[in-house]
Structure formats: structure tokens, C-alpha cells
N, C-alpha and C positions, 0 to 999 in steps of 0.2 A: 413241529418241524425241526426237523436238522440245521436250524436256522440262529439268525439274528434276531429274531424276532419272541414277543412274549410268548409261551404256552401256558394253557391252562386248562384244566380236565372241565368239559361240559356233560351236562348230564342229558344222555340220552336216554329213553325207554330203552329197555330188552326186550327184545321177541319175545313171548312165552310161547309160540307153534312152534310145533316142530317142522323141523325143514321138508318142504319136498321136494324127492328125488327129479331132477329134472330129464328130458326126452333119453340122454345119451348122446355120443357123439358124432355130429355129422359128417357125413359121408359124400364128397364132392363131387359130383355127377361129371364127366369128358366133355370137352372142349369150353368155348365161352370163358378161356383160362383168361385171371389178373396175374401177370408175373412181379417179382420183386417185391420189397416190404410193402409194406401198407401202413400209413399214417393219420389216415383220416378223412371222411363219408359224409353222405345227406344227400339229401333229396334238394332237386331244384323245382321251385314250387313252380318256373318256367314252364317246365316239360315235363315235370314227372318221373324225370328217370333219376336214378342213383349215381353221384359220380365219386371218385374214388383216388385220393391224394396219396400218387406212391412213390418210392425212392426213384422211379424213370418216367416223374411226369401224369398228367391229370389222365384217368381212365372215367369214361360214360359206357354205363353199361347199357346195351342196345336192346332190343325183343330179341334179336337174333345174334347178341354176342358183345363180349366187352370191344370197346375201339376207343384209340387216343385218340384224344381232345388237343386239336392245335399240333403245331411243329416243337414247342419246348419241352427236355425235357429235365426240367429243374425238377429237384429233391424235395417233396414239397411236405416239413414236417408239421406245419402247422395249416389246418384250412377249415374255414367258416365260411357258410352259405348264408348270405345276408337280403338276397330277394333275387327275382326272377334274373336268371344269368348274371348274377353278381357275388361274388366272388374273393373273399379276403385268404391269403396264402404267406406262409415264410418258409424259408430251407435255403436251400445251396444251391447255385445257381447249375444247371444241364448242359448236354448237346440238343441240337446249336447255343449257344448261347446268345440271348437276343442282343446284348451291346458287349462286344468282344473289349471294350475299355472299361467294361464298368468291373466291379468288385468281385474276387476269386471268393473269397470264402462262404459269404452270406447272404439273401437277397433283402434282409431288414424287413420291410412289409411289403406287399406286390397287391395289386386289386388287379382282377377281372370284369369289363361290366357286357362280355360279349359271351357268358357261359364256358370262359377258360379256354377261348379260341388263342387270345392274347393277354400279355400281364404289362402293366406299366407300374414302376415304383413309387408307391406312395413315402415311405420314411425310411430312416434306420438302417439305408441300404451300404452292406460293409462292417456294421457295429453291433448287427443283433441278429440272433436267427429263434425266433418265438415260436416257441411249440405249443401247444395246449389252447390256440387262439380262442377267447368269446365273448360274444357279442351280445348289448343289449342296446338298441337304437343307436344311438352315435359313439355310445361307452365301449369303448376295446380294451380288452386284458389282454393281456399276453406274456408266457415264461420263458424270462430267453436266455438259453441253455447257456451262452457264452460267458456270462454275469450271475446264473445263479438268481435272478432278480424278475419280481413280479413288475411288470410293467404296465403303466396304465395311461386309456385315452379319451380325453371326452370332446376329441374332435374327428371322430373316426380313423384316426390311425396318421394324422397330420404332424403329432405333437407328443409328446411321451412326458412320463412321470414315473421315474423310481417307486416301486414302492418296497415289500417286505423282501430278502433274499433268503434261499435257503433250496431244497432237493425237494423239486415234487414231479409229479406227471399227469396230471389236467386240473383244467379248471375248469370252473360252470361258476356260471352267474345267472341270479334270480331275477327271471325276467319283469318283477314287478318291485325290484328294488337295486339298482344298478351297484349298491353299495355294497349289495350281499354277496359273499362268494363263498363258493367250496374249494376243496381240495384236496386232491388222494398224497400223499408223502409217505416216506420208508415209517413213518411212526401212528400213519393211520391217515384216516380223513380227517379234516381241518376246518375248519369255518373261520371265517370272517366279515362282522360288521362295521366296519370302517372303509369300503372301499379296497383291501388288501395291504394295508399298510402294518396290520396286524392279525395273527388267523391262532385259535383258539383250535387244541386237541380235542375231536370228540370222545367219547367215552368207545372202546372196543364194541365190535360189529362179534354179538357170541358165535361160537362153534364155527370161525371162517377158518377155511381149511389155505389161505393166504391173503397180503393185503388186498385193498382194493386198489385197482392202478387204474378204473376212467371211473366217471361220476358225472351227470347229464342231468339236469333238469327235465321235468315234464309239462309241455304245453297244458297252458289250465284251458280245457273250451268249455268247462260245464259250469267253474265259479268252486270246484273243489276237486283237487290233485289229489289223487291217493294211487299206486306212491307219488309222493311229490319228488324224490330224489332214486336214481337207480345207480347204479354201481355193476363194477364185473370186475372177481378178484382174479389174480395171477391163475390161478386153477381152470378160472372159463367159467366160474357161479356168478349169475346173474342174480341180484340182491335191488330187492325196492325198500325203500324206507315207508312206512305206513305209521297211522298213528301209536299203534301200538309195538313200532320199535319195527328191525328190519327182518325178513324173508326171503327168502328162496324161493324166484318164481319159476327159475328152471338152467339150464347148463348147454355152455357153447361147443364143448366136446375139443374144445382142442386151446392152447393159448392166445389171449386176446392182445391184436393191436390197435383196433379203434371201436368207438363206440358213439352210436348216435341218437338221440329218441328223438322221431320225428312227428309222432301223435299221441296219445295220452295210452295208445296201446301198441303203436307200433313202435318197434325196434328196428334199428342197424348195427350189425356191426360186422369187424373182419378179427378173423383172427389167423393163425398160421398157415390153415386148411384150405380156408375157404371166404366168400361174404357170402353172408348169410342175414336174410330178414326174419321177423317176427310179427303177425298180427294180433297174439293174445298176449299179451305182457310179457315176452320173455318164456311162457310156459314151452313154444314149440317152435320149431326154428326150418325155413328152409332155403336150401341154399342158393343165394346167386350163381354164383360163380367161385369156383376151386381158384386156387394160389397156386402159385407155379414158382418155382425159383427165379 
């Protein structure tokens, strides 16, 4: 990392397959438009539907079409689905704004426990705006862009702890070890086991045509993850990590802004185009909903 912090090269396998070519790029079907950036996806295990954290406020996409979620419409660049209509969120606060005295720049942490009908402040509100939020039971990460600094919680988002600083763009925590994390950075992906206080370089992902900028854990339901880690570089190449080093399960067709793995086969993500899911690993992709300015 471009960081404070130690680096040191870990030894990953190399692929020896060769890549395959993925579907090509997706092509975003009229109307059911998301407008504006997009920052960040998932599934509420509430409803089942897909909702979608973008620079004008929380979108749920419907059977019959995207629609905003609630009156706010905060920036919302960091968001974690943590159980049925609940809801962990950071960014900049919108129109309306819900407390016209409260803080111009940043909302610090905000929770929903009504599916992003409403947000009330849980911390940080004013001091931080954490992007790359994640979760493992009460444990909160989160990188907040205004500090440069990985932030850490193991009271759900009540209490912070400094931990490593330096330039990255998500984080993933292991959900069967709260102290493990990943991390995509301008000098590659990163690991760390200490909680984040320190993140080790991994060794180069071969033939990647640019870095990896998200990286998502894979729910274990069987007792073995294969991949256990996926990735999507700058280019829209979706990338699993396997035992035997990383692949190419197939390509987003256009540049990625979020990324989500919501079953051990399915995918989410959005990228400039469009949101778009996957039920084979990444191999085929189709789409939610087009992006719109």
C-alpha cells in the first residue's frame, strides 16, 4: 500500500489456465433506469430485492422498475446489508436533508433498521465519510477517505479505532475470522492478519489487463469456498481466487463501480452501464437495470 504501514510480498499460486474469454459487454435494456454514480449493492435477505447506494440516495429495484427508497437523498458511498431491512451506510449528507443543523460535509456512520425508509446517526458524524464498509457480526471496517485511515469496530459502529492509513478501494473481511481482511490498493491487493493495523502485498494476479479495485468474500454454505475471494479489475474482468491461483470467470463489459457476492454463485455488481446479476460465477451476466446520468 501507499501507506504507513509494513509491506511485504506474500506468496500466492499463479493460475496455470488460461483465461476465459468472458460473455462480452452488456447491453442495457430501456427503461427501469438507476441514474447517477453508483456506490454500492446487495440483497436484502428481508425481500429479496436488490437495493442500490447511489450519489442521489438509496434505489430498490422493483419487478416492475427501479424506485427510491425513503425521502433522503444522501451520497451514500459506503453501504452494508447486515439483516433483514438493516442497513449500515456513509457519504455526504442529500436533499432534504434530515437535520438541517447537523454536519455539511459527512454523515460518519448512519444505520437503517426500516430497509432505508430512514437513517439515524450512529458515529463519526462530521469526522469521517467510510467507504468500502464491512461487516462481520458486531466487527465494522471501514476506509475513510477524509484520513486515508482504516477504521475499526467491534461494537458495531458505536466506537472507532484507528488502524493502518494509506490509498485503497474496498475491503472484505473473512467472515470466519474477523481479523482477516483484504484489500484492493493502487499496488495490488493486500491482506491482513491482524485486524487491519497492518496489510501485507500479495504477489501479482498474472496477465491482468488492470488492478483489482473491489474484492468480496464468498459465503461458505457447503464447508469449502472455491473461489473463496473474487475481484473485478479496472477493465470489468471478473477474477476468482481458486486453489490453484486466480481466473477468469468472465467480464462485466463496461467499468466497475460496485461489487457484491451474495451466494457462493451468485454475483452483483454495477458498473457504468448498467446493474447487472449473475447466477454462474461471474461466467454470464444479466442485466438489472441500465445507468443513466
Amino acid at each position: 500500500m501507499a501507506v504507513a504501514v509494513a509491506v511485504a510480498v506474500a506468496v500466492v499460486a499463479a493460475c496455470g489456465r488460461p483465461a476465459q474469454p468472458g460473455p462480452g459487454p452488456v447491453v442495457a435494456s430501456p427503461g427501469n433506469a438507476v441514474s447517477g454514480h453508483l456506490h454500492g449493492l446487495g440483497i436484502d435477505p428481508g425481500d429479496g430485492l436488490v437495493y442500490v447506494a447511489t450519489h442521489r440516495g438509496l434505489v430498490r429495484l422493483e419487478p416492475d422498475g427501479a424506485e427510491a427508497v425513503g425521502d433522503s437523498r444522501h451520497d451514500l458511498m459506503g453501504f452494508a446489508i447486515t439483516g433483514p431491512g438493516q442497513f449500515l451506510a456513509s457519504g455526504h449528507p442529500g436533499e432534504p436533508h434530515e437535520d438541517p443543523a447537523g454536519p455539511a460535509s459527512s454523515l460518519g456512520l448512519v444505520r437503517s433498521i426500516d430497509g432505508g425508509r430512514s437513517w439515524t446517526e450512529v458515529s463519526l458524524a462530521g469526522a469521517a465519510d467510510l467507504h468500502a464498509i464491512t461487516v462481520a457480526g458486531s466487527v465494522v471496517y471501514g476506509w475513510d477517505s477524509l484520513t486515508a485511515t482504516v477504521q475499526a469496530s467491534h461494537d458495531g459502529g458505536r466506537t472507532w479505532e484507528p488502524r493502518s492509513r494509506g490509498s485503497l478501494a474496498d475491503l472484505a473481511v473473512d467472515p470466519t475470522d474477523p481479523r482477516h481482511l483484504w484489500a484492493t490498493t493502487p499496488e495490488g491487493p493486500a491482506e491482513s492478519r491482524d485486524g487491519g493495523h497492518t496489510f501485507t502485498l500479495m504477489a501479482p494476479i498474472p496477465v491482468m489487463s488492470g488492478p483489482l479495485v473491489f474484492v468480496e468474500t464468498v459465503p461458505d454454505l457447503h464447508g469449502d469456498r472455491e473461489p473463496d475471494l473474487v475481484g473485478v479489475d479496472t477493465s470489468g474482468r471478473v477474477w476468482g481466487r481458486y486453489g490453484d491461483g486466480w481466473r477468469v470467470s468472465g467480464e462485466l463489459g463496461a467499468a466497475p463501480t460496485a461489487l457484491a457476492v451474495v451466494g457462493p454463485d451468485r454475483y452483483l455488481a454495477a458498473t457504468t452501464e448498467a446493474v447487472v446479476s449473475s447466477e454462474d460465477a461471474g461466467r454470464t451476466w444479466t442485466t438489472l437495470a441500465p445507468v443513466t446520468p
